[in-house]
C-alpha positions in Angstrom: -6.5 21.0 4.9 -3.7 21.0 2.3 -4.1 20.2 -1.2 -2.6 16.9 -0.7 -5.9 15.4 0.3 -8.3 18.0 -0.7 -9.8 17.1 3.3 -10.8 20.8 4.0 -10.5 21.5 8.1 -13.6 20.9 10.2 -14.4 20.9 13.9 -15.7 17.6 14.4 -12.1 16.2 12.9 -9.9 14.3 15.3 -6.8 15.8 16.1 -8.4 19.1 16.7 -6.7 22.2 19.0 -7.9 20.7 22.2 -6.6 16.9 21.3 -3.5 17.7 20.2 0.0 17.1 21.2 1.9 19.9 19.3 3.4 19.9 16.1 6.1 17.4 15.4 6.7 17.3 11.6 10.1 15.1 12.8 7.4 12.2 14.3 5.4 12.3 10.6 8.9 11.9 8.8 9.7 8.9 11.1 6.1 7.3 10.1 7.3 7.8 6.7 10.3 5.9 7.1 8.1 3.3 9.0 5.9 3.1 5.7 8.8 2.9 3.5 10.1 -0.1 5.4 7.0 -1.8 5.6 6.0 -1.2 2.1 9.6 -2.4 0.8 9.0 -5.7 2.7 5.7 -5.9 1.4 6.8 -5.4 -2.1 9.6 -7.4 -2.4 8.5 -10.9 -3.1 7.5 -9.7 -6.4 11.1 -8.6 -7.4 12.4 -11.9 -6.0 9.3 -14.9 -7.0 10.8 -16.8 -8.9 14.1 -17.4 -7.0 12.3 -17.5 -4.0 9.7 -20.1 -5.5 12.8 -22.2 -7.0 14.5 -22.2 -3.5 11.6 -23.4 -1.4 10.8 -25.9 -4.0 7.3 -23.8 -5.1 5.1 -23.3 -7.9 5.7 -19.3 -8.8 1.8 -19.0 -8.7 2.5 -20.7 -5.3 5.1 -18.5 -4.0 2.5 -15.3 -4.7 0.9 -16.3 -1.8 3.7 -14.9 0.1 1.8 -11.9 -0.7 -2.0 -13.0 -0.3 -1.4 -14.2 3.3 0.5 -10.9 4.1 -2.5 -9.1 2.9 -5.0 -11.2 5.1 -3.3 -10.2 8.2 -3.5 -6.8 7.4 -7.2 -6.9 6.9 -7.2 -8.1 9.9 -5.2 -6.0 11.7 -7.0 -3.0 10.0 -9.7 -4.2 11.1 -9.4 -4.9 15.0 -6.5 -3.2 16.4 -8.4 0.3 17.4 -10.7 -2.2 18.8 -7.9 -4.7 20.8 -5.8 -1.8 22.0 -8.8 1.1 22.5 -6.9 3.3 25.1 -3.1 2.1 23.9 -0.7 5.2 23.4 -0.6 5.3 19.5 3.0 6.5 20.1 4.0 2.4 21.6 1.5 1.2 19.0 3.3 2.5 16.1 6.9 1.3 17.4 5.5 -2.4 18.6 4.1 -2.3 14.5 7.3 -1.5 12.6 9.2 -4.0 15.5 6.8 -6.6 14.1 8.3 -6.0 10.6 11.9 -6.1 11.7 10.8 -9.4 13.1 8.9 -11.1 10.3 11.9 -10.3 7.3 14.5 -12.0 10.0 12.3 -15.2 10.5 11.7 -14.7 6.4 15.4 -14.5 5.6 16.4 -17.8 7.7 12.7 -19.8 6.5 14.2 -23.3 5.9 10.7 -23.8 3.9 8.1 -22.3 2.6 5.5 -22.8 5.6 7.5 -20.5 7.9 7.9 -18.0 5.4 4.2 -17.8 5.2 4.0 -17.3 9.3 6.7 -14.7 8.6 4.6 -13.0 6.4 1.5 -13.2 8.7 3.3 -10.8 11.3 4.0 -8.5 8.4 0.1 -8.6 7.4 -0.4 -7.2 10.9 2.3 -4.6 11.0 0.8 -3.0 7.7 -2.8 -3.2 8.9 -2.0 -1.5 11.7 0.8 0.8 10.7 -1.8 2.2 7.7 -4.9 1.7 10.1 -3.1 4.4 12.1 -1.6 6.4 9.7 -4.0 9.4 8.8 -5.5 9.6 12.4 -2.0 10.2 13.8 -1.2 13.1 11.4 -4.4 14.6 12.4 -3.1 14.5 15.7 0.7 15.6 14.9 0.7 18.7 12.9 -2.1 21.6 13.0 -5.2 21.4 11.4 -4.3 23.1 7.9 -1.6 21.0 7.5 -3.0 17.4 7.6 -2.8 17.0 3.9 1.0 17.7 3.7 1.2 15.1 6.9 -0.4 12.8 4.4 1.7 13.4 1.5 4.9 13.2 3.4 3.8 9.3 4.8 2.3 8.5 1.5 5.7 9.8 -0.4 7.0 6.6 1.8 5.3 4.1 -0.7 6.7 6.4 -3.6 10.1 6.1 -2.1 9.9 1.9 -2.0 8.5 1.6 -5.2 11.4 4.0 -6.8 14.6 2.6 -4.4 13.4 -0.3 -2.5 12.0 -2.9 -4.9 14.4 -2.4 -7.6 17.2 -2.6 -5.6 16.0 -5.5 -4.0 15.9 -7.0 -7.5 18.9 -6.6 -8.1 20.9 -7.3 -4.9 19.2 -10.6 -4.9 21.3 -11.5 -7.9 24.1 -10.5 -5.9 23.4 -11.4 -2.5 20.5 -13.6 -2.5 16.7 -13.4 -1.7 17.4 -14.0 2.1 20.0 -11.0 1.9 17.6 -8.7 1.0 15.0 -9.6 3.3 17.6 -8.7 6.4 18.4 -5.6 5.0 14.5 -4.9 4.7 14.9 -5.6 8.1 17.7 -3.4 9.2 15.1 -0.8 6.7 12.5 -1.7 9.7 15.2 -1.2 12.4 16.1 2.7 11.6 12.4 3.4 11.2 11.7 2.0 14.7 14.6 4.0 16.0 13.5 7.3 14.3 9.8 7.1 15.8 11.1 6.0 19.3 13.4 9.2 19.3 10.4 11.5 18.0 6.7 10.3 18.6 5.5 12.1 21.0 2.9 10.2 22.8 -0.8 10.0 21.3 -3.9 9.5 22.9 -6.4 7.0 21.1 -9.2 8.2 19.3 -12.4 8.2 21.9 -14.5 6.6 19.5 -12.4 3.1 18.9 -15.1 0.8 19.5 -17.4 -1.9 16.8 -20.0 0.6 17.0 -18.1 3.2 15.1 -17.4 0.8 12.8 -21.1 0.1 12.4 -21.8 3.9 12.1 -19.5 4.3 9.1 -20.9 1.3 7.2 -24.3 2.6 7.7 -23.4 5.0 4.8 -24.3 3.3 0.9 -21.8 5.8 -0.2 -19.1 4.1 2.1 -19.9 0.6 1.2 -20.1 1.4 -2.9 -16.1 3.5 -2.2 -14.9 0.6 -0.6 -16.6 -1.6 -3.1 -14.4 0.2 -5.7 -11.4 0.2 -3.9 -11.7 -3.6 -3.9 -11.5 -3.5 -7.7 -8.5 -1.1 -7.9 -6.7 -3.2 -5.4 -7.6 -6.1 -6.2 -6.8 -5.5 -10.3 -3.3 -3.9 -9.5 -2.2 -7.0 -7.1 -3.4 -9.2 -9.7 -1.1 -8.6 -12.4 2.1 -6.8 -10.4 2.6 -9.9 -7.8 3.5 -11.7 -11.3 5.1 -8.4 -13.0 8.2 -10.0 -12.9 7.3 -13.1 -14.6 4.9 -11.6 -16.7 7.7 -9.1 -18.7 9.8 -12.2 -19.1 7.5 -14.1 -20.8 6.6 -11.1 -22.7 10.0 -9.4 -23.8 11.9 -12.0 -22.2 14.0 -9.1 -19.9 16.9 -9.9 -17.5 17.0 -9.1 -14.1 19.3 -5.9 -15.1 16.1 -4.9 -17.5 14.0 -5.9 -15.1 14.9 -3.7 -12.1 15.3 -0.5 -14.1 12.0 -1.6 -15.1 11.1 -1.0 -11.6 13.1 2.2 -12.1 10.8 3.5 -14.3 7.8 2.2 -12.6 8.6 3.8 -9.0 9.3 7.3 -10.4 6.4 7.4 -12.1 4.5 6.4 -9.0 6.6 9.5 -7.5 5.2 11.9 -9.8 1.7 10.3 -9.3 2.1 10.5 -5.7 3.4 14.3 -6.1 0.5 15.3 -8.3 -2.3 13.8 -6.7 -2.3 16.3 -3.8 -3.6 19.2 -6.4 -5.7 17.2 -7.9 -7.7 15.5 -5.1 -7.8 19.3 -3.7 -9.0 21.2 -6.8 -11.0 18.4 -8.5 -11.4 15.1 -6.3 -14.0 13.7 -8.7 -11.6 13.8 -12.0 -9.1 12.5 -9.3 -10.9 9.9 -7.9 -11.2 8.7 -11.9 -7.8 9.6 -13.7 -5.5 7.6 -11.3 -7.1 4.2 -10.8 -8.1 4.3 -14.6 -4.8 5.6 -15.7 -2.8 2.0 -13.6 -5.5 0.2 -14.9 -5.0 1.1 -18.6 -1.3 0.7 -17.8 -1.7 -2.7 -17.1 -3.8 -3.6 -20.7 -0.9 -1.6 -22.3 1.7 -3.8 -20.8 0.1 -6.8 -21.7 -0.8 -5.7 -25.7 2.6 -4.0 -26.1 5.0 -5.7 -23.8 6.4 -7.8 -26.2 9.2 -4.2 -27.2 11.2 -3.0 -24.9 9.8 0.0 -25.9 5.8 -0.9 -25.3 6.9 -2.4 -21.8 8.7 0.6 -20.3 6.6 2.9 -21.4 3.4 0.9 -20.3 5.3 0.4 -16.5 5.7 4.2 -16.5 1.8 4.8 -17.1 0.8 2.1 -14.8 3.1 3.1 -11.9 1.8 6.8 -12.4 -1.5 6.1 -11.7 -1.0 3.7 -9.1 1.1 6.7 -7.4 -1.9 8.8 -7.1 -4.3 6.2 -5.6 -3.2 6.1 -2.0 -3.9 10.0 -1.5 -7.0 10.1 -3.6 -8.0 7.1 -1.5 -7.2 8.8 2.1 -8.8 11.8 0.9 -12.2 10.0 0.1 -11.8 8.7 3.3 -11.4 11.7 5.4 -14.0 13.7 3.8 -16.6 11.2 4.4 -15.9 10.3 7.6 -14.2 13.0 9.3 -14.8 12.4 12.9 -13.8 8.6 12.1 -10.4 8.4 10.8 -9.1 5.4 12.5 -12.7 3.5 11.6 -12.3 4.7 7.9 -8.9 4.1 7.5 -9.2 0.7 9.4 -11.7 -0.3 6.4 -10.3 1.4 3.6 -6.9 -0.7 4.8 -9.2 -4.0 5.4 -10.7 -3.7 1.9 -7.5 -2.8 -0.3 -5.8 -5.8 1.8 -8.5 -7.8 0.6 -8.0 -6.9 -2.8 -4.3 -7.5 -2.3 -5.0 -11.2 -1.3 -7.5 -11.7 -3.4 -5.5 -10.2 -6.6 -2.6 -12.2 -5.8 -4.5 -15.7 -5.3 -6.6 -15.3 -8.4 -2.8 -13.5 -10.3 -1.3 -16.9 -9.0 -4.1 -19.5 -10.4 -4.0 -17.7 -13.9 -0.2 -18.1 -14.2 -0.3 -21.8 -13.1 -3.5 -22.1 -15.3 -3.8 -19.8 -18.2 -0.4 -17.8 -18.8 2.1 -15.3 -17.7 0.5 -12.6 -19.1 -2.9 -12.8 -18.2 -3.4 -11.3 -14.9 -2.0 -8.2 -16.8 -5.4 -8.2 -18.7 -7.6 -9.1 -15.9 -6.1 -7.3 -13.6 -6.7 -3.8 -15.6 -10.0 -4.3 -16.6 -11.2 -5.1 -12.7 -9.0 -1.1 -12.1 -10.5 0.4 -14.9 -14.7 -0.6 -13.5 -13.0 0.2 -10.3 -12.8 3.9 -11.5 -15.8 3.8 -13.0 -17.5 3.1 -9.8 -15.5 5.9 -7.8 -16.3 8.5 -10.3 -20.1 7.5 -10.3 -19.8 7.2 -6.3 -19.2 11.1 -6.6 -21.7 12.2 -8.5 -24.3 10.6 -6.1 -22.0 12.0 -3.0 
Protein backbone atom coordinates (compact mmCIF):
# COMPACT_ATOMS: atom_id res chain seq x y z
CA UNK A 1 0.00 0.00 0.00
CA UNK A 2 0.78 3.75 -0.16
CA UNK A 3 2.77 5.56 2.30
CA UNK A 4 -0.30 6.97 3.79
CA UNK A 5 -0.74 4.06 6.01
CA UNK A 6 2.51 2.27 5.72
CA UNK A 7 -0.28 -1.12 5.28
CA UNK A 8 2.01 -2.92 2.67
CA UNK A 9 -0.39 -5.14 0.16
CA UNK A 10 -1.10 -8.77 1.14
CA UNK A 11 -3.36 -11.50 -0.15
CA UNK A 12 -5.34 -12.33 2.69
CA UNK A 13 -6.50 -8.38 2.64
CA UNK A 14 -10.15 -7.63 1.94
CA UNK A 15 -10.78 -5.91 -1.05
CA UNK A 16 -8.48 -8.05 -3.01
CA UNK A 17 -8.69 -8.50 -7.18
CA UNK A 18 -11.43 -11.07 -7.01
CA UNK A 19 -13.67 -8.88 -4.33
CA UNK A 20 -13.53 -5.91 -5.94
CA UNK A 21 -15.87 -3.64 -7.65
CA UNK A 22 -13.43 -1.41 -9.80
CA UNK A 23 -11.82 1.63 -9.04
CA UNK A 24 -13.91 4.57 -8.11
CA UNK A 25 -11.64 7.29 -6.62
CA UNK A 26 -15.09 9.67 -7.12
CA UNK A 27 -17.01 7.07 -4.33
CA UNK A 28 -13.72 7.65 -1.85
CA UNK A 29 -14.01 11.47 -2.37
CA UNK A 30 -17.77 11.33 -1.54
CA UNK A 31 -16.82 9.26 1.81
CA UNK A 32 -14.61 12.11 2.46
CA UNK A 33 -17.23 14.62 2.27
CA UNK A 34 -19.36 12.18 4.32
CA UNK A 35 -16.51 12.36 7.10
CA UNK A 36 -16.19 15.99 6.77
CA UNK A 37 -19.89 16.43 7.56
CA UNK A 38 -19.99 14.16 10.29
CA UNK A 39 -16.86 15.25 11.85
CA UNK A 40 -18.05 19.03 11.68
CA UNK A 41 -21.20 18.01 13.58
CA UNK A 42 -19.29 16.15 15.86
CA UNK A 43 -17.01 18.98 16.59
CA UNK A 44 -19.09 21.68 16.85
CA UNK A 45 -20.42 21.80 20.32
CA UNK A 46 -17.08 22.68 21.41
CA UNK A 47 -16.99 25.95 19.30
CA UNK A 48 -20.55 26.79 20.44
CA UNK A 49 -20.67 25.31 24.67
CA UNK A 50 -21.15 28.00 26.22
CA UNK A 51 -24.06 29.62 24.24
CA UNK A 52 -25.47 26.51 23.84
CA UNK A 53 -25.25 25.66 27.73
CA UNK A 54 -26.68 29.34 28.44
CA UNK A 55 -29.58 28.64 26.05
CA UNK A 56 -30.79 25.38 27.36
CA UNK A 57 -30.29 26.66 30.80
CA UNK A 58 -26.97 24.12 31.46
CA UNK A 59 -23.99 23.94 33.44
CA UNK A 60 -21.00 24.23 30.58
CA UNK A 61 -19.54 20.95 32.16
CA UNK A 62 -23.16 19.86 31.57
CA UNK A 63 -23.51 20.88 28.00
CA UNK A 64 -20.07 18.70 27.22
CA UNK A 65 -22.12 15.84 27.43
CA UNK A 66 -23.48 16.74 24.19
CA UNK A 67 -20.39 15.23 23.17
CA UNK A 68 -19.96 12.13 25.73
CA UNK A 69 -23.42 10.73 24.62
CA UNK A 70 -22.51 11.32 20.91
CA UNK A 71 -19.43 9.23 21.57
CA UNK A 72 -21.38 6.31 23.35
CA UNK A 73 -23.47 5.74 20.38
CA UNK A 74 -20.68 5.50 18.20
CA UNK A 75 -19.02 2.85 20.29
CA UNK A 76 -21.83 1.24 19.83
CA UNK A 77 -22.46 1.52 16.46
CA UNK A 78 -18.74 0.54 15.85
CA UNK A 79 -19.28 -2.08 17.65
CA UNK A 80 -22.48 -3.99 16.15
CA UNK A 81 -23.34 -2.75 12.86
CA UNK A 82 -21.07 -5.39 10.76
CA UNK A 83 -22.85 -7.67 13.05
CA UNK A 84 -26.85 -6.11 12.70
CA UNK A 85 -26.51 -5.58 8.98
CA UNK A 86 -23.91 -8.82 7.99
CA UNK A 87 -24.95 -9.08 4.25
CA UNK A 88 -26.24 -5.24 3.85
CA UNK A 89 -24.76 -3.48 0.57
CA UNK A 90 -22.12 -1.15 2.28
CA UNK A 91 -23.04 1.14 -0.67
CA UNK A 92 -26.99 1.81 1.25
CA UNK A 93 -25.12 1.46 4.57
CA UNK A 94 -23.04 4.37 4.00
CA UNK A 95 -25.98 6.70 2.60
CA UNK A 96 -28.62 5.43 5.48
CA UNK A 97 -25.31 6.71 7.94
CA UNK A 98 -24.60 10.23 6.68
CA UNK A 99 -28.86 10.47 6.35
CA UNK A 100 -28.73 9.81 10.12
CA UNK A 101 -26.58 12.95 10.50
CA UNK A 102 -28.62 15.19 8.37
CA UNK A 103 -31.34 14.00 10.69
CA UNK A 104 -29.86 14.43 14.16
CA UNK A 105 -28.37 18.41 13.47
CA UNK A 106 -32.20 19.22 12.25
CA UNK A 107 -33.78 17.71 15.49
CA UNK A 108 -30.48 19.46 17.27
CA UNK A 109 -31.14 22.88 15.76
CA UNK A 110 -35.06 23.00 16.67
CA UNK A 111 -34.21 21.04 20.54
CA UNK A 112 -36.63 23.18 22.76
CA UNK A 113 -34.33 21.65 25.71
CA UNK A 114 -31.50 20.10 26.44
CA UNK A 115 -32.96 16.33 26.72
CA UNK A 116 -33.75 16.18 22.98
CA UNK A 117 -30.64 17.59 22.02
CA UNK A 118 -28.99 14.74 23.78
CA UNK A 119 -31.38 12.05 21.55
CA UNK A 120 -30.16 14.23 18.66
CA UNK A 121 -26.90 13.55 19.41
CA UNK A 122 -27.42 9.78 20.02
CA UNK A 123 -28.34 9.33 16.12
CA UNK A 124 -25.16 11.17 15.40
CA UNK A 125 -23.04 8.65 17.85
CA UNK A 126 -24.40 5.99 15.45
CA UNK A 127 -23.76 7.67 12.12
CA UNK A 128 -20.00 8.12 13.17
CA UNK A 129 -19.63 4.52 14.54
CA UNK A 130 -20.73 3.29 11.59
CA UNK A 131 -19.51 5.75 8.95
CA UNK A 132 -15.65 5.18 10.59
CA UNK A 133 -16.51 1.43 11.32
CA UNK A 134 -16.74 1.22 7.54
CA UNK A 135 -14.40 3.50 6.36
CA UNK A 136 -10.99 1.65 5.70
CA UNK A 137 -12.79 -1.69 4.67
CA UNK A 138 -14.57 0.19 1.88
CA UNK A 139 -11.38 1.79 0.46
CA UNK A 140 -9.98 -1.59 0.38
CA UNK A 141 -12.71 -2.43 -1.65
CA UNK A 142 -12.87 0.85 -3.93
CA UNK A 143 -9.47 1.48 -5.36
CA UNK A 144 -6.68 -1.33 -6.25
CA UNK A 145 -4.57 -2.80 -3.88
CA UNK A 146 -1.47 -0.38 -3.99
CA UNK A 147 -3.51 2.39 -3.53
CA UNK A 148 -5.42 1.77 -0.16
CA UNK A 149 -3.20 4.18 1.70
CA UNK A 150 -3.99 7.15 -0.61
CA UNK A 151 -7.86 5.92 -0.18
CA UNK A 152 -7.14 6.47 3.49
CA UNK A 153 -5.51 9.78 3.32
CA UNK A 154 -8.10 11.25 1.09
CA UNK A 155 -11.16 10.16 3.92
CA UNK A 156 -8.87 11.02 6.70
CA UNK A 157 -7.98 14.60 4.89
CA UNK A 158 -12.06 14.91 5.70
CA UNK A 159 -11.27 15.41 9.55
CA UNK A 160 -8.31 17.82 8.47
CA UNK A 161 -10.79 19.75 6.43
CA UNK A 162 -13.48 20.21 9.50
CA UNK A 163 -11.01 21.03 11.92
CA UNK A 164 -9.42 23.81 9.48
CA UNK A 165 -13.08 25.24 7.83
CA UNK A 166 -15.84 23.61 9.77
CA UNK A 167 -15.34 24.31 13.45
CA UNK A 168 -14.03 27.72 13.16
CA UNK A 169 -16.54 28.81 11.01
CA UNK A 170 -19.06 27.43 13.09
CA UNK A 171 -17.64 29.66 15.84
CA UNK A 172 -18.00 32.28 14.35
CA UNK A 173 -21.35 32.13 12.47
CA UNK A 174 -22.90 31.40 15.76
CA UNK A 175 -22.26 34.93 16.77
CA UNK A 176 -23.87 35.80 13.78
CA UNK A 177 -26.52 33.48 13.22
CA UNK A 178 -26.88 31.45 16.25
CA UNK A 179 -25.98 27.99 17.62
CA UNK A 180 -29.14 26.41 15.94
CA UNK A 181 -28.05 28.17 12.54
CA UNK A 182 -25.14 26.38 12.42
CA UNK A 183 -26.25 23.07 13.29
CA UNK A 184 -28.75 23.28 9.98
CA UNK A 185 -26.06 24.20 7.90
CA UNK A 186 -24.09 21.12 9.35
CA UNK A 187 -26.97 19.56 8.17
CA UNK A 188 -27.30 20.81 4.63
CA UNK A 189 -22.95 19.80 5.06
CA UNK A 190 -24.67 16.15 5.65
CA UNK A 191 -27.13 16.62 2.77
CA UNK A 192 -24.35 17.18 -0.22
CA UNK A 193 -22.35 14.35 1.15
CA UNK A 194 -25.39 11.94 0.98
CA UNK A 195 -25.99 13.26 -2.47
CA UNK A 196 -22.31 12.82 -3.63
CA UNK A 197 -22.16 8.93 -2.40
CA UNK A 198 -25.69 8.21 -3.75
CA UNK A 199 -24.45 9.50 -7.25
CA UNK A 200 -20.97 7.49 -7.00
CA UNK A 201 -20.83 4.35 -4.58
CA UNK A 202 -20.94 1.73 -6.50
CA UNK A 203 -22.47 -1.09 -4.61
CA UNK A 204 -20.27 -3.11 -1.97
CA UNK A 205 -20.52 -6.45 -0.90
CA UNK A 206 -20.08 -7.04 3.08
CA UNK A 207 -16.98 -8.43 4.33
CA UNK A 208 -17.59 -12.48 4.72
CA UNK A 209 -16.34 -12.52 8.02
CA UNK A 210 -18.89 -9.90 9.82
CA UNK A 211 -19.82 -12.03 12.57
CA UNK A 212 -18.93 -11.90 16.98
CA UNK A 213 -16.49 -14.49 16.23
CA UNK A 214 -14.17 -12.25 14.27
CA UNK A 215 -14.40 -10.03 16.79
CA UNK A 216 -13.31 -12.61 19.30
CA UNK A 217 -10.38 -13.65 16.94
CA UNK A 218 -8.93 -10.09 16.89
CA UNK A 219 -9.10 -9.65 20.66
CA UNK A 220 -7.40 -12.87 21.04
CA UNK A 221 -4.26 -10.85 20.20
CA UNK A 222 -2.37 -9.05 23.68
CA UNK A 223 -0.90 -6.84 21.11
CA UNK A 224 -4.48 -5.69 20.07
CA UNK A 225 -5.83 -5.29 23.44
CA UNK A 226 -2.49 -3.17 24.80
CA UNK A 227 -2.99 -0.71 20.95
CA UNK A 228 -6.43 -0.22 21.84
CA UNK A 229 -5.53 0.22 25.43
CA UNK A 230 -3.42 3.14 24.22
CA UNK A 231 -5.68 4.56 21.96
CA UNK A 232 -8.05 4.93 24.97
CA UNK A 233 -5.50 7.26 26.53
CA UNK A 234 -4.82 9.39 23.38
CA UNK A 235 -8.54 9.72 22.88
CA UNK A 236 -9.51 9.93 25.87
CA UNK A 237 -6.70 12.86 26.92
CA UNK A 238 -7.40 14.96 23.69
CA UNK A 239 -11.39 14.90 24.39
CA UNK A 240 -10.65 15.81 27.75
CA UNK A 241 -9.27 19.15 27.44
CA UNK A 242 -10.59 20.17 23.65
CA UNK A 243 -14.48 19.65 24.55
CA UNK A 244 -13.69 22.66 27.06
CA UNK A 245 -10.97 24.33 24.61
CA UNK A 246 -13.17 27.11 24.28
CA UNK A 247 -13.72 27.84 27.78
CA UNK A 248 -10.42 26.94 28.79
CA UNK A 249 -8.52 29.89 26.44
CA UNK A 250 -10.89 32.28 27.98
CA UNK A 251 -10.17 31.73 31.31
CA UNK A 252 -6.68 31.59 30.32
CA UNK A 253 -6.01 34.68 27.92
CA UNK A 254 -9.49 35.79 28.24
CA UNK A 255 -9.92 35.68 24.00
CA UNK A 256 -13.10 36.69 22.08
CA UNK A 257 -14.86 34.66 19.92
CA UNK A 258 -12.99 36.55 16.88
CA UNK A 259 -9.56 35.23 18.69
CA UNK A 260 -11.11 32.35 19.36
CA UNK A 261 -12.07 30.97 15.98
CA UNK A 262 -8.77 31.95 14.25
CA UNK A 263 -7.59 30.00 17.19
CA UNK A 264 -9.28 27.20 15.59
CA UNK A 265 -7.62 28.52 12.44
CA UNK A 266 -4.42 27.80 13.49
CA UNK A 267 -5.36 24.61 15.22
CA UNK A 268 -7.09 22.89 11.98
CA UNK A 269 -4.11 23.69 9.66
CA UNK A 270 -1.84 22.29 11.73
CA UNK A 271 -3.89 19.22 11.99
CA UNK A 272 -3.69 19.45 7.99
CA UNK A 273 -0.08 19.32 7.90
CA UNK A 274 -0.18 16.46 10.56
CA UNK A 275 -2.64 14.69 8.61
CA UNK A 276 -0.44 15.28 5.31
CA UNK A 277 2.77 14.09 6.99
CA UNK A 278 1.74 11.20 8.68
CA UNK A 279 1.39 9.12 5.54
CA UNK A 280 5.45 9.12 5.10
CA UNK A 281 5.90 8.63 8.27
CA UNK A 282 3.70 5.71 9.28
CA UNK A 283 5.18 4.17 5.86
CA UNK A 284 8.89 4.73 6.43
CA UNK A 285 8.98 4.54 10.22
CA UNK A 286 5.51 3.55 11.95
CA UNK A 287 7.18 3.07 15.31
CA UNK A 288 8.60 6.87 15.62
CA UNK A 289 5.04 7.53 14.16
CA UNK A 290 3.05 5.68 16.28
CA UNK A 291 5.11 7.95 19.12
CA UNK A 292 5.68 11.52 17.67
CA UNK A 293 2.00 12.27 16.97
CA UNK A 294 0.05 11.31 20.06
CA UNK A 295 3.01 12.71 22.14
CA UNK A 296 3.41 15.78 20.11
CA UNK A 297 -1.06 16.70 20.91
CA UNK A 298 -0.36 15.59 24.16
CA UNK A 299 2.56 18.02 24.87
CA UNK A 300 0.48 20.61 23.05
CA UNK A 301 -2.06 20.37 25.51
CA UNK A 302 0.52 20.99 28.82
CA UNK A 303 1.83 23.89 26.66
CA UNK A 304 -1.47 25.46 26.34
CA UNK A 305 -2.22 25.12 29.76
CA UNK A 306 1.48 26.60 31.27
CA UNK A 307 1.66 29.25 28.52
CA UNK A 308 -1.90 30.09 27.54
CA UNK A 309 -2.14 32.96 29.50
CA UNK A 310 -0.06 35.19 25.93
CA UNK A 311 -1.58 35.21 23.03
CA UNK A 312 1.52 34.16 21.91
CA UNK A 313 2.01 30.82 24.27
CA UNK A 314 -1.79 29.94 23.20
CA UNK A 315 -1.49 30.07 19.46
CA UNK A 316 1.53 28.59 19.27
CA UNK A 317 0.58 25.72 21.82
CA UNK A 318 -2.93 25.15 19.50
CA UNK A 319 -0.65 24.82 16.52
CA UNK A 320 1.48 21.97 18.22
CA UNK A 321 -1.48 20.27 19.63
CA UNK A 322 -3.59 20.23 16.43
CA UNK A 323 -0.34 18.95 14.53
CA UNK A 324 -0.13 15.98 16.41
CA UNK A 325 -3.62 15.22 16.66
CA UNK A 326 -3.60 15.45 12.64
CA UNK A 327 -1.43 12.54 12.44
CA UNK A 328 -3.23 10.17 14.83
CA UNK A 329 -6.11 9.02 12.71
CA UNK A 330 -3.68 7.56 9.89
CA UNK A 331 -1.11 6.32 12.32
CA UNK A 332 -4.07 4.71 14.10
CA UNK A 333 -5.70 3.02 10.82
CA UNK A 334 -2.42 1.92 9.86
CA UNK A 335 -1.77 0.01 13.21
CA UNK A 336 -4.99 -1.36 12.54
CA UNK A 337 -4.57 -2.77 9.11
CA UNK A 338 -1.32 -4.16 9.63
CA UNK A 339 -2.32 -6.22 12.50
CA UNK A 340 -5.41 -7.34 11.31
CA UNK A 341 -5.38 -7.39 7.67
CA UNK A 342 -7.99 -9.91 6.84
CA UNK A 343 -10.23 -7.96 9.55
CA UNK A 344 -10.73 -4.45 8.66
CA UNK A 345 -14.27 -3.95 9.45
CA UNK A 346 -13.58 -6.01 13.12
CA UNK A 347 -10.47 -3.72 13.62
CA UNK A 348 -11.79 -0.74 12.63
CA UNK A 349 -15.14 -1.42 14.49
CA UNK A 350 -12.90 -1.62 17.83
CA UNK A 351 -10.37 0.85 17.09
CA UNK A 352 -13.79 3.25 16.54
CA UNK A 353 -15.47 1.63 19.74
CA UNK A 354 -12.35 2.34 21.89
CA UNK A 355 -11.47 6.06 20.68
CA UNK A 356 -15.40 6.72 21.15
CA UNK A 357 -14.90 5.59 24.47
CA UNK A 358 -12.25 7.78 25.15
CA UNK A 359 -14.26 10.54 23.51
CA UNK A 360 -17.07 10.04 26.19
CA UNK A 361 -15.07 9.32 28.77
CA UNK A 362 -12.65 12.53 28.16
CA UNK A 363 -15.50 14.73 27.85
CA UNK A 364 -17.41 13.52 31.15
CA UNK A 365 -14.31 13.55 33.31
CA UNK A 366 -13.27 17.36 30.98
CA UNK A 367 -16.84 18.37 32.25
CA UNK A 368 -16.52 17.37 36.14
CA UNK A 369 -13.08 19.20 36.34
CA UNK A 370 -14.45 22.48 34.92
CA UNK A 371 -17.56 22.34 37.27
CA UNK A 372 -15.17 21.06 40.04
CA UNK A 373 -11.64 22.15 39.80
CA UNK A 374 -11.14 24.91 36.91
CA UNK A 375 -11.12 25.84 33.30
CA UNK A 376 -7.84 24.94 32.71
CA UNK A 377 -7.36 21.68 34.12
CA UNK A 378 -8.48 19.20 31.77
CA UNK A 379 -5.71 20.87 29.61
CA UNK A 380 -3.18 19.27 32.12
CA UNK A 381 -4.89 15.98 32.53
CA UNK A 382 -5.85 15.62 29.45
CA UNK A 383 -1.95 15.68 28.04
CA UNK A 384 -0.52 13.72 30.41
CA UNK A 385 -3.19 10.63 29.91
CA UNK A 386 -1.84 11.38 25.53
CA UNK A 387 1.54 11.58 26.40
CA UNK A 388 1.44 7.55 28.53
CA UNK A 389 -0.80 6.94 25.67
CA UNK A 390 2.36 7.20 23.38
CA UNK A 391 4.40 5.64 25.55
CA UNK A 392 2.38 2.61 25.43
CA UNK A 393 2.08 2.62 21.47
CA UNK A 394 5.73 2.94 21.10
CA UNK A 395 6.42 0.12 23.63
CA UNK A 396 3.42 -1.93 21.84
CA UNK A 397 5.94 -1.94 18.82
CA UNK A 398 8.81 -3.01 20.10
CA UNK A 399 7.10 -6.19 21.38
CA UNK A 400 5.10 -6.39 17.85
Amino acid sequence: MSPSTGVRPRAALPGSSEERVGPSWTGVVSLSLGIFAIVMSEFLPASLLPVIAGDLRVSEGTAGQAVSSTAFAAVLSALLISVVLPRADRRRVMIGLTLLAVVSNLIVALAPNFYVLLGARLLLGLAIGGFWAMATAMAAKLVPADHVGRALTVINSGVAAATVAAVPLGAWLGGVWGWRGVFVLAAGVAVLAMIAQAATLPSVAAEAASALGAFGAVLRSGVVLAGLFALLLTFGGHFTGFTYVRIAAQSLSGIGSAGFAMLLVVFGVASLLGTVLSGPVADRAPQVGMLLFPAVLGAGMLMMYLTGGSFVGLFVAAAVWGFGFGGVPTTVLSWGARSEPARLEQIGGLIVMVCNIGIALGAVGGGLLVDGASAGTPLAVGGVAAVVGAAVLVSLRRQH
